[in-house]
HTML snippet that shows the backbone in 3Dmol.js (N, CA, C, O; Angstrom):
<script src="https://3Dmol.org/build/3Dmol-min.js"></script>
<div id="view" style="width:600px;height:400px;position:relative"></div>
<script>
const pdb = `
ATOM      1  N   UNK A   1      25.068 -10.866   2.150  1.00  0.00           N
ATOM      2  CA  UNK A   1      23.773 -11.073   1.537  1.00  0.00           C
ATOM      3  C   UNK A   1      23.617 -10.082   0.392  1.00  0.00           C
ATOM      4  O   UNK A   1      24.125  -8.961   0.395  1.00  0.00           O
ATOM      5  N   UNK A   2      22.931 -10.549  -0.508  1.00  0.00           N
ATOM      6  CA  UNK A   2      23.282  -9.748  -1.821  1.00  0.00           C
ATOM      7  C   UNK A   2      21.684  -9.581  -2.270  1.00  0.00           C
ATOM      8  O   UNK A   2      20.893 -10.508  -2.445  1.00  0.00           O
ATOM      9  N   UNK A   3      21.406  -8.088  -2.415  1.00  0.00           N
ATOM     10  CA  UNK A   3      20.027  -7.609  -2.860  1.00  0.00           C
ATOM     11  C   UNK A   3      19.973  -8.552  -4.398  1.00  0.00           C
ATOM     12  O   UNK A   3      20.799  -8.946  -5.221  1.00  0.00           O
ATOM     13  N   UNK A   4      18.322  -8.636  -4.186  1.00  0.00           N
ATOM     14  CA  UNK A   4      17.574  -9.274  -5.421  1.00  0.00           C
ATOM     15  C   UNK A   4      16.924  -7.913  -5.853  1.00  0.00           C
ATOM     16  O   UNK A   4      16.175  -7.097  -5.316  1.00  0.00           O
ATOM     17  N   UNK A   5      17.636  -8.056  -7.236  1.00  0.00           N
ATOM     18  CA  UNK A   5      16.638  -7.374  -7.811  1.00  0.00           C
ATOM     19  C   UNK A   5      15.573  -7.562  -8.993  1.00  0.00           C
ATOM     20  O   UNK A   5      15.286  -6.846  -9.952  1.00  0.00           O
ATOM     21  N   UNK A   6      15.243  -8.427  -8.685  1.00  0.00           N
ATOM     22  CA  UNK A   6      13.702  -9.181  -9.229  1.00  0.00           C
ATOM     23  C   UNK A   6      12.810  -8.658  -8.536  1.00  0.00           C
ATOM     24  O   UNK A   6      12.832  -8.953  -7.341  1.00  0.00           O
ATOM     25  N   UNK A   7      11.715  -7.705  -9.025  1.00  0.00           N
ATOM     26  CA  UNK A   7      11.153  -7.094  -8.135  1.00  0.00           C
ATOM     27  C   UNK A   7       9.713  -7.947  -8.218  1.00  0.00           C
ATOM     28  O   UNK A   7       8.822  -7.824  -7.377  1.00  0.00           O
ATOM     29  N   UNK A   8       9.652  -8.725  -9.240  1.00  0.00           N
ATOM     30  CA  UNK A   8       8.460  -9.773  -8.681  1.00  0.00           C
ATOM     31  C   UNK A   8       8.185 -10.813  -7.531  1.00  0.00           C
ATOM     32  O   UNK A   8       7.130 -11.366  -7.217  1.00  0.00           O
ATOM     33  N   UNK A   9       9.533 -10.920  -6.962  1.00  0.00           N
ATOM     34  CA  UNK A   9       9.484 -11.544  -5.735  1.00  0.00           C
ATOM     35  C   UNK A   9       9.333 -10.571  -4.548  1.00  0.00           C
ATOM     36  O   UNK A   9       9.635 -10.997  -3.433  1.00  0.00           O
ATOM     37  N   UNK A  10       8.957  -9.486  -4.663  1.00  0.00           N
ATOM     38  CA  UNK A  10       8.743  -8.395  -3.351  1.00  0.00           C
ATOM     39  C   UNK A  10       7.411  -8.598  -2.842  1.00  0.00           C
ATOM     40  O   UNK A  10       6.611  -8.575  -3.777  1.00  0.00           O
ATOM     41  N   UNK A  11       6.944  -8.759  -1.896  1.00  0.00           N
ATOM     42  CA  UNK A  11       5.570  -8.706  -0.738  1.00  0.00           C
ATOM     43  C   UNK A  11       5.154  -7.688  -1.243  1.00  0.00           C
ATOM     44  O   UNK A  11       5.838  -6.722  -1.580  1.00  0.00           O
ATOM     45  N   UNK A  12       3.546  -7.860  -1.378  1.00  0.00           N
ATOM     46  CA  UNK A  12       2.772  -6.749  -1.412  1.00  0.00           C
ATOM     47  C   UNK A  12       1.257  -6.870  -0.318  1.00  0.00           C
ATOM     48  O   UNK A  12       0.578  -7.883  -0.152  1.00  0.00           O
ATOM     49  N   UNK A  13       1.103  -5.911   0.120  1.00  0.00           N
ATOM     50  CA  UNK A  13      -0.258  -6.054   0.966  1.00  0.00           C
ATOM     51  C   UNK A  13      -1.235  -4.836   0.251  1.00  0.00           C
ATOM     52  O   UNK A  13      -1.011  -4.132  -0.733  1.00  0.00           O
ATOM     53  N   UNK A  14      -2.310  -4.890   1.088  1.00  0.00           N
ATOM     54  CA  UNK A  14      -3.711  -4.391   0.777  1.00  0.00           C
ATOM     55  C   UNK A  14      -4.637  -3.864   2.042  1.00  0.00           C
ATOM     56  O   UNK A  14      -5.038  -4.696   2.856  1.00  0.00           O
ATOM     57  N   UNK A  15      -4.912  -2.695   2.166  1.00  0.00           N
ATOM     58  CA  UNK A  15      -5.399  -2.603   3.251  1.00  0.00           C
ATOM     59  C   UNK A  15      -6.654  -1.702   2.778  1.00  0.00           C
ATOM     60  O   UNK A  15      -6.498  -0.970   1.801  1.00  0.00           O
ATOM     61  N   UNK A  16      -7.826  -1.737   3.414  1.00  0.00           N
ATOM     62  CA  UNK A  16      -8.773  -1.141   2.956  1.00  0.00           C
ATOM     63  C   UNK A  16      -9.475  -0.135   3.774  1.00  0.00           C
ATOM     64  O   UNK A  16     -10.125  -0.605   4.708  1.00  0.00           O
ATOM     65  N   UNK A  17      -9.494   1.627   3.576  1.00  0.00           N
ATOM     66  CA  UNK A  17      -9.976   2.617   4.214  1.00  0.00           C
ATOM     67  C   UNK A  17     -10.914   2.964   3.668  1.00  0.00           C
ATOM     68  O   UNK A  17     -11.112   2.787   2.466  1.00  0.00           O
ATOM     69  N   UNK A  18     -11.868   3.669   4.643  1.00  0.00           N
ATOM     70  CA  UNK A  18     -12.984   4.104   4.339  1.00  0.00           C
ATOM     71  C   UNK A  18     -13.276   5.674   3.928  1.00  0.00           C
ATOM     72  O   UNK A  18     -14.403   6.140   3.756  1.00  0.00           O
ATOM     73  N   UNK A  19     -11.958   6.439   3.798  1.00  0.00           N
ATOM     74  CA  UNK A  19     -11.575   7.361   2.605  1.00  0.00           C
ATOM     75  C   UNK A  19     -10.258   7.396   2.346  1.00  0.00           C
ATOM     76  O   UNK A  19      -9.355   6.855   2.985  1.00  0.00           O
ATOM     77  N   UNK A  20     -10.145   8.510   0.720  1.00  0.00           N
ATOM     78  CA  UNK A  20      -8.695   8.604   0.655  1.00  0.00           C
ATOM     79  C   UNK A  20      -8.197   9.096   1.174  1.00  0.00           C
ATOM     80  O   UNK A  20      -6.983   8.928   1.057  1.00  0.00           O
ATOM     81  N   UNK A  21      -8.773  10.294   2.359  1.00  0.00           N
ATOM     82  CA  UNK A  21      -7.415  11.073   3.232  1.00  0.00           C
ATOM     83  C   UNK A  21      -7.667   9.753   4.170  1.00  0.00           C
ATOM     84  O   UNK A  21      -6.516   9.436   4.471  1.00  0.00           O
ATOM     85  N   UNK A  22      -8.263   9.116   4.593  1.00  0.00           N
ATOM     86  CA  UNK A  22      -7.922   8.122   5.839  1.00  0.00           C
ATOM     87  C   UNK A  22      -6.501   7.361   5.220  1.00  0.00           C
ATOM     88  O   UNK A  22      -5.573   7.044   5.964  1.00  0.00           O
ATOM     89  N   UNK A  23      -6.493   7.159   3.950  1.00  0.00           N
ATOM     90  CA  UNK A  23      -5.164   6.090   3.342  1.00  0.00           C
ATOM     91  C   UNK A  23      -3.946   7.374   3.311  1.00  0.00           C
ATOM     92  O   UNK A  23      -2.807   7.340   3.777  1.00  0.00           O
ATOM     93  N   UNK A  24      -4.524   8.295   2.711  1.00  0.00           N
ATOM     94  CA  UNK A  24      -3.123   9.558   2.898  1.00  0.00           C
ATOM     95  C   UNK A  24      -2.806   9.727   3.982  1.00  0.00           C
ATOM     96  O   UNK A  24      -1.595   9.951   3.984  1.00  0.00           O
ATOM     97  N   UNK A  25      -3.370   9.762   5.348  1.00  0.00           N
ATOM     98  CA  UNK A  25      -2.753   9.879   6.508  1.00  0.00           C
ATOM     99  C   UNK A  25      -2.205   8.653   6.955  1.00  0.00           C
ATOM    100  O   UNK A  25      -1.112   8.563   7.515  1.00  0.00           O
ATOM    101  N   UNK A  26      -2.804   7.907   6.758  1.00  0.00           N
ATOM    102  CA  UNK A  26      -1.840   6.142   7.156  1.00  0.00           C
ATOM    103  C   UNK A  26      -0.115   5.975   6.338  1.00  0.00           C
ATOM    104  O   UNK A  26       0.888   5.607   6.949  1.00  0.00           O
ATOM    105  N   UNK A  27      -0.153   6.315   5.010  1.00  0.00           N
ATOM    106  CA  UNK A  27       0.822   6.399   4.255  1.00  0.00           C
ATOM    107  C   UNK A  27       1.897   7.600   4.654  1.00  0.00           C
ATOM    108  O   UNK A  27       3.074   7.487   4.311  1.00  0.00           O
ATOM    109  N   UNK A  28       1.544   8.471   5.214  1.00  0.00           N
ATOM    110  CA  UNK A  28       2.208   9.911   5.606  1.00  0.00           C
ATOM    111  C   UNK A  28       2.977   9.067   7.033  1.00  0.00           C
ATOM    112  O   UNK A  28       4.187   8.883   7.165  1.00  0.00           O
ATOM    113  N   UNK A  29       2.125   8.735   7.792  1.00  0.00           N
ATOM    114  CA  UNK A  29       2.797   8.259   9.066  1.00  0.00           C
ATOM    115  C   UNK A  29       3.907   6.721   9.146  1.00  0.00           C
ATOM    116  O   UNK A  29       4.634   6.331  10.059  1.00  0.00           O
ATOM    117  N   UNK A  30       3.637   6.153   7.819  1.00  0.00           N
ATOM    118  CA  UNK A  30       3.884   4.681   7.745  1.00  0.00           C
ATOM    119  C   UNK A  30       5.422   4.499   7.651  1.00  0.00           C
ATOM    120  O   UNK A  30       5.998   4.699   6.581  1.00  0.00           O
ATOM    121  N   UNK A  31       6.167   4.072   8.910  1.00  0.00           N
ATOM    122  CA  UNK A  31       7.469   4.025   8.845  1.00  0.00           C
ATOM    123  C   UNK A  31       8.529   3.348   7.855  1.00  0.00           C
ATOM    124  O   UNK A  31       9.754   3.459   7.805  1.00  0.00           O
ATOM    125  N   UNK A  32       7.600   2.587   7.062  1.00  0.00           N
ATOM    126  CA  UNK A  32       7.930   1.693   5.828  1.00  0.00           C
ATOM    127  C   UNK A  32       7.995   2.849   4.766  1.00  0.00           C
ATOM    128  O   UNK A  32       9.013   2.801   4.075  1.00  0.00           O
ATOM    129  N   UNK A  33       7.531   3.401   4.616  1.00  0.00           N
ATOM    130  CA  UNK A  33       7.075   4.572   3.528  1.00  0.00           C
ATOM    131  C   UNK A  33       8.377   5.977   3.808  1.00  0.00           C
ATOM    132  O   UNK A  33       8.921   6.666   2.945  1.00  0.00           O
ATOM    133  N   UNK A  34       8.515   6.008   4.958  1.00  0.00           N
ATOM    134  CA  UNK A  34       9.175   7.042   5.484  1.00  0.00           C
ATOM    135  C   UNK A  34      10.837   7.194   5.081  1.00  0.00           C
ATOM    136  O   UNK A  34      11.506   8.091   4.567  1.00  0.00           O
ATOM    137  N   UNK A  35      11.126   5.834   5.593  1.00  0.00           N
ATOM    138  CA  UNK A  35      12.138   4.685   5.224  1.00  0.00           C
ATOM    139  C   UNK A  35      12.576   4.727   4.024  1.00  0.00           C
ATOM    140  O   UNK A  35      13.747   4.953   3.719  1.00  0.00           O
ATOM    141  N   UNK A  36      11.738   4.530   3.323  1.00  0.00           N
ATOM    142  CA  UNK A  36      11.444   4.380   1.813  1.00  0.00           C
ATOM    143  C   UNK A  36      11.715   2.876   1.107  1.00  0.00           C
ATOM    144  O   UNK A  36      11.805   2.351  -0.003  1.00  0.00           O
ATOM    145  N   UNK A  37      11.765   2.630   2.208  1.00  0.00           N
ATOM    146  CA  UNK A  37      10.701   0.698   1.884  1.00  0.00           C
ATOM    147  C   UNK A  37       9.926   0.086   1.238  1.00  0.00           C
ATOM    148  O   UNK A  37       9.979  -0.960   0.591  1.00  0.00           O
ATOM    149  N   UNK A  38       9.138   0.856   1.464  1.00  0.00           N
ATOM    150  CA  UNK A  38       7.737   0.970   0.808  1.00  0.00           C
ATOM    151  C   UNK A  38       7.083   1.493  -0.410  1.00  0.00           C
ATOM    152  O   UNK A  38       8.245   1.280  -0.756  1.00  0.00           O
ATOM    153  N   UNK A  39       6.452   1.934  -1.366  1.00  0.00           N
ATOM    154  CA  UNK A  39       5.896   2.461  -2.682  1.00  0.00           C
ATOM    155  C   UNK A  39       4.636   2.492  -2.740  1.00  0.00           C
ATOM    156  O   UNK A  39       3.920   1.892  -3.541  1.00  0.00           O
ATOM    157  N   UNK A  40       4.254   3.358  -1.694  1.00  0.00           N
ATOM    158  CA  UNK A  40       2.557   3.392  -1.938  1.00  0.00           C
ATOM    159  C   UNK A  40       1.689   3.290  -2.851  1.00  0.00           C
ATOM    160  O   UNK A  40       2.420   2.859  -3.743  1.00  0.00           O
ATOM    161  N   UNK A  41       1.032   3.335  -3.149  1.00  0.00           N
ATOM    162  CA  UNK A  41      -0.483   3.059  -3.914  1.00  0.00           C
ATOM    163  C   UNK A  41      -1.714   3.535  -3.813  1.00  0.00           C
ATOM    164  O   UNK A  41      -2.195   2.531  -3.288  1.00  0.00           O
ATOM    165  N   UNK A  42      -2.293   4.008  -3.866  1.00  0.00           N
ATOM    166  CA  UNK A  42      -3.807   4.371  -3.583  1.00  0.00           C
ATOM    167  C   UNK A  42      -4.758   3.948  -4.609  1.00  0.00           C
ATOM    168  O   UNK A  42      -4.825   4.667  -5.606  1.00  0.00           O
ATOM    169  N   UNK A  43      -5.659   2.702  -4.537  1.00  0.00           N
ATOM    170  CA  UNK A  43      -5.867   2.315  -5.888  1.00  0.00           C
ATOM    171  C   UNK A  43      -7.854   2.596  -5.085  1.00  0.00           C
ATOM    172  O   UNK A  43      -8.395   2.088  -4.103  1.00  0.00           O
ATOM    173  N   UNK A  44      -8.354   3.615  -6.122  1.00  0.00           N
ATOM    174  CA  UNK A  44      -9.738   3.530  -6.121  1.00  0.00           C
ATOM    175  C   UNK A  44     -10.561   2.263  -6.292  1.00  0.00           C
ATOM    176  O   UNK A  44     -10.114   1.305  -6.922  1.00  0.00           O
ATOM    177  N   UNK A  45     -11.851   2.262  -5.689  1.00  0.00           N
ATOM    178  CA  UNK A  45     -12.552   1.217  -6.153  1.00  0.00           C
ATOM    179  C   UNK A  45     -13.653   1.356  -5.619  1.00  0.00           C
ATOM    180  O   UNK A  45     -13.965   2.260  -4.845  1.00  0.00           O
ATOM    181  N   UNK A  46     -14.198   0.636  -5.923  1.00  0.00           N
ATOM    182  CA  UNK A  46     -16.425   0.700  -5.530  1.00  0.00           C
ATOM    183  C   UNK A  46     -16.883  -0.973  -5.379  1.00  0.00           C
ATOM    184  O   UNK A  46     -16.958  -1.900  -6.185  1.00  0.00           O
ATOM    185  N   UNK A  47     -17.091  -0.860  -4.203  1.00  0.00           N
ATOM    186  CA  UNK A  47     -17.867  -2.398  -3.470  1.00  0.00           C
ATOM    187  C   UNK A  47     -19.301  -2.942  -4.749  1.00  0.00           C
ATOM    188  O   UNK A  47     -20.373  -2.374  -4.957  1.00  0.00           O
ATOM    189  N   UNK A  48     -18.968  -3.696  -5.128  1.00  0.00           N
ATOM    190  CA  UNK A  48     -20.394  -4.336  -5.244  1.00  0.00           C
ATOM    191  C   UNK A  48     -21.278  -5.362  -4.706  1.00  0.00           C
ATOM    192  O   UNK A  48     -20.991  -6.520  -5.010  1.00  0.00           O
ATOM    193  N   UNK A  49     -22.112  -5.201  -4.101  1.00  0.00           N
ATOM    194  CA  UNK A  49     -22.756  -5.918  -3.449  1.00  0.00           C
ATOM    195  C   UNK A  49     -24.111  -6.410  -3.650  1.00  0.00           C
ATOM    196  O   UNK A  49     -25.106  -5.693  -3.763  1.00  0.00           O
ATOM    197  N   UNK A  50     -24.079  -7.792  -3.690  1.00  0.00           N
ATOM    198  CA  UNK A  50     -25.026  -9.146  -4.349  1.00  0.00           C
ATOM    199  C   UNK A  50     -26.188  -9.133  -3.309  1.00  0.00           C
ATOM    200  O   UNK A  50     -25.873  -9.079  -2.120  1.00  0.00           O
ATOM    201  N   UNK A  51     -27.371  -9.174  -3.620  1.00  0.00           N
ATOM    202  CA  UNK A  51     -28.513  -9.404  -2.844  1.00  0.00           C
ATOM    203  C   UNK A  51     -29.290 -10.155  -3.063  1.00  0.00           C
ATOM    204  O   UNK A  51     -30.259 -10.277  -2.314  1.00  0.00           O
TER     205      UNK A  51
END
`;
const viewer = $3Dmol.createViewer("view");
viewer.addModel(pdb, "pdb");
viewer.setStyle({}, {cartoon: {color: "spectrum"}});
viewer.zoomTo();
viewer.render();
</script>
């Protein structure tokens, strides 16, 4: 089996914490990450919400 290296065909997910050390400690422990599988992210952002 022969690596692709098209990296637009790679899986990406999204997971959403309710701070950034809550995502720094998830990423620190994450065996994908550890591995080095993985390429973390920490992308800021602010909810807006419609009433």
């Amino acid at each position: 089996m022969s690596e692709n290296p098209d990296t637009s065909t790679r899986g990406t997910a999204g997971v959403i914490f309710t701070s950034h050390e809550d995502a720094e400690r998830f990423i620190a422990d994450d065996p994908f990450v550890i591995e080095g599988l993985a390429e973390p992210r920490i992308l800021e952002w602010n909810a807006v919400r419609f009433g």
